[in-house]
N, C-alpha and C positions, 0 to 999 in steps of 0.2 A: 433555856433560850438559845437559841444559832441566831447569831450576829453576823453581820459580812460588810467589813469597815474598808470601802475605798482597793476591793482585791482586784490584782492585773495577773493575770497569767498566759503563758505562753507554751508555745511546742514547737520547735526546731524552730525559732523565730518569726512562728506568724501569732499574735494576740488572740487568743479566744475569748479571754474574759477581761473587759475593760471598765475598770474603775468601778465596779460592783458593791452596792449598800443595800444592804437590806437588814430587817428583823425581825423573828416569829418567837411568838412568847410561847411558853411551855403551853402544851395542852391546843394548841391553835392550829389549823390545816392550814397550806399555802398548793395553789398550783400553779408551777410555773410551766409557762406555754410558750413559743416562738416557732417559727419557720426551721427545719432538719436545719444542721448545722450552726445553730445559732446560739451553741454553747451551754446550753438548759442540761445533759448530763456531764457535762465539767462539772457544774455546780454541785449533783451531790457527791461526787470522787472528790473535791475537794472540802464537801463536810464531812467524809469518810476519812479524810486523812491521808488517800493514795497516792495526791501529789500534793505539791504545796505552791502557794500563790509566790510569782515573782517581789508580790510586793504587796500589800496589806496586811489587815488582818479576821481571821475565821474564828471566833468566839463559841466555845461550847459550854453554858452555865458559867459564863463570865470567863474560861480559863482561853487561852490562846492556842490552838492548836498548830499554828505553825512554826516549826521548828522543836516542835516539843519531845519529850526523849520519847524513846520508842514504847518501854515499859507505859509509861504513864498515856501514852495514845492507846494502848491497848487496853487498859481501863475506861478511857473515854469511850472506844469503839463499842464497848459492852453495852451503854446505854444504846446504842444506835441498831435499827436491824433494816436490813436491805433487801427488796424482792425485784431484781431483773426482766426484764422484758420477757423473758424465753423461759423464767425461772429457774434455772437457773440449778435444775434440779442434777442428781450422780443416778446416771444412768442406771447401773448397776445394782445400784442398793434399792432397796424394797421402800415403799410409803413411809412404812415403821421406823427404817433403819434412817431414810432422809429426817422425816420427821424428828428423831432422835437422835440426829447423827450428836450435836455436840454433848447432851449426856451421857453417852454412850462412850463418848472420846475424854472427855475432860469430869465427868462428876464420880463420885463414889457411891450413886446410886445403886441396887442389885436391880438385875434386869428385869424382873418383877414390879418392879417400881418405875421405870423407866417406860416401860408398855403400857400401863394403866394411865401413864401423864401423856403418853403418847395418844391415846384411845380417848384422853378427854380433850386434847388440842384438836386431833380431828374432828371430836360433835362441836367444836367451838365455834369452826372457822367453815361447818356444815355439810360435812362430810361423815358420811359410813365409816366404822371401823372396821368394816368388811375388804374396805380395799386395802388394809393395813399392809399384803402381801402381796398387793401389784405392785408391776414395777411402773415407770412413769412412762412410757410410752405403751401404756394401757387405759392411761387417761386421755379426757380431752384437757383441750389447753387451761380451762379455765378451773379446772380443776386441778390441775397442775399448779397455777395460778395459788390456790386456793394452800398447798399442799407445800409450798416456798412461803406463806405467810405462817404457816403451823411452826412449819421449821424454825423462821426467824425468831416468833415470838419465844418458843421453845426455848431458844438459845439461851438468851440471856436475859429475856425480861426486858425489854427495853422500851425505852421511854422516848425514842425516838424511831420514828419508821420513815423509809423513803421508798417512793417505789417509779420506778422507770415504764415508763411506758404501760400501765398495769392492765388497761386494755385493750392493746393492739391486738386483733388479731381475732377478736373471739365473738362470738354470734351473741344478736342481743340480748338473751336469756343467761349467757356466764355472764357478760358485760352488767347487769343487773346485779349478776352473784358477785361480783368483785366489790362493785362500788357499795354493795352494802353493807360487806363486810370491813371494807374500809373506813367507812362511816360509824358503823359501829363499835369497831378500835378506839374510836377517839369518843365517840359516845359514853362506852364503858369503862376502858382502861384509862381514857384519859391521856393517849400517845399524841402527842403530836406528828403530826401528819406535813411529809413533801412528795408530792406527787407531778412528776415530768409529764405532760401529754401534748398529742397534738389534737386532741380528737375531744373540740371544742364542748360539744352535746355533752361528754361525759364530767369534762370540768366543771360546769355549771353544777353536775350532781354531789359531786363529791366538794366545794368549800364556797364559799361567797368572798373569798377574799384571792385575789393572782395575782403574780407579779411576770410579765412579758418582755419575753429577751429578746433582741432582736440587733443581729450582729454582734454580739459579744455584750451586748449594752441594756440596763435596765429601760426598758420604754416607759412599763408602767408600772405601779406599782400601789394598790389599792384595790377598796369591796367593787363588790358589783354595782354599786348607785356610782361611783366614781369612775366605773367603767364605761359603764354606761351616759356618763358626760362628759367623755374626755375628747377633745378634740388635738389629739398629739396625733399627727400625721402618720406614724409609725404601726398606733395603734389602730387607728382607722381603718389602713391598707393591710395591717394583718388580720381585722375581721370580716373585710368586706366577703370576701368568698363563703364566709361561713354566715353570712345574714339571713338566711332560707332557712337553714337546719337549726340555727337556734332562735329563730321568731317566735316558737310556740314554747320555747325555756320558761317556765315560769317567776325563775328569779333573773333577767334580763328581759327587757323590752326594745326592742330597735327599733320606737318609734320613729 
């Protein structure tokens, strides 16, 4: 479970995140949405642990993470896996060696063993093991995309995924391959699922439940039938532009 009790946080003294409550139970997607700047990737650097709230608190499976010693955050971080907007991917290293990097770095695995767990995250996440020796700027993005989810999961098993922006950027066809592989994380594995976007269309696909930031501040905070009846001025004038594109949503209606 990520809990967010009452967080304020700051950067050279202007507020990003004011008085924030939320919470997602294990195994449950959230996507949170709002206008650029409106503080939606604060939110998962601070379920990551990268900085910490001026004042509340950030609960992971009940434990507090802010102020927590370093050791024991690096424990927490292990459940959690992260995919970046860009991907986030080491230029240099090969499919394989991304894919495998923390094996490779940190297990006592032989490298024999470590390629074959590599070659089966690829077919997982729907990918060739042919490409195993490209480098990433051989792919397209959305296989890139694809190739930072192999990696994470790889990592450490984690039971928490966040991913930033997941499909900016990509033609409707990866945009397809993202969200479904997304979908299906939490399908199979059972991950709970945070997902930043702006790109309304694709939120609908990927959870029935959002929470929307706007100005540092939760606006809303509930499923799609709730969204769908809310009349908070906030949320209103953050969907109106998007009322065309998602009219024909199947799980939202703009009547």
């Amino acid at each position: 479970m990520i809990e967010f009790r009452q967080v304020n946080f700051s950067i050279e003294g202007k507020q990003i995140i004011k008085n924030v409550s939320f919470c997602i139970s294990n195994g449950d997607s959230r996507v949170i949405m709002g206008h650029s700047g409106s503080g939606k990737s604060t939110i998962l650097r601070l379920i990551l642990g990268l900085a910490c709230p001026d004042s509340g608190e950030i609960l992971i499976d009940d434990e507090n993470i802010c102020g927590m010693k370093s050791k024991r955050l690096r424990e927490i971080r292990k459940r959690i896996g992260m995919v970046f907007q860009d991907g986030a991917l080491f230029d240099s290293l090969t499919v394989g060696e991304n894919v495998g990097y923390y094996p490779l770095e940190y297990s006592k695995f032989k490298l024999e063993e470590i390629e074959g767990k590599v070659r089966q995250m690829l077919g997982f996440v729907g990918l060739s093991d042919e490409i195993i020796d490209h480098l990433p700027d051989q792919l397209s993005g959305g296989m890139q995309r694809r190739v930072a989810i192999g990696r994470a999961l790889l990592s450490t098993d984690p039971k928490i995924m966040l991913y930033d922006e997941p499909t900016t950027g990509l033609d409707p066809r990866m945009t397809e391959n993202v969200i479904s592989l997304i979908n299906r994380l939490r399908e199979v594995k059972h991950v709970t699922s945070i997902v930043v976007t702006h790109q309304i269309s694709d939120a609908f696909e990927m959870s029935d439940k959002f929470i929307i930031i706007d100005n540092g501040e939760v606006a809303f905070d509930g499923d799609v039938v709730q969204l769908r009846a809310s009349d908070e001025a906030r949320v209103v004038e953050f969907l109106r532009p998007f009322r065309d594109s998602v009219a024909n949503v199947k799980k939202i209606d703009f009547a």
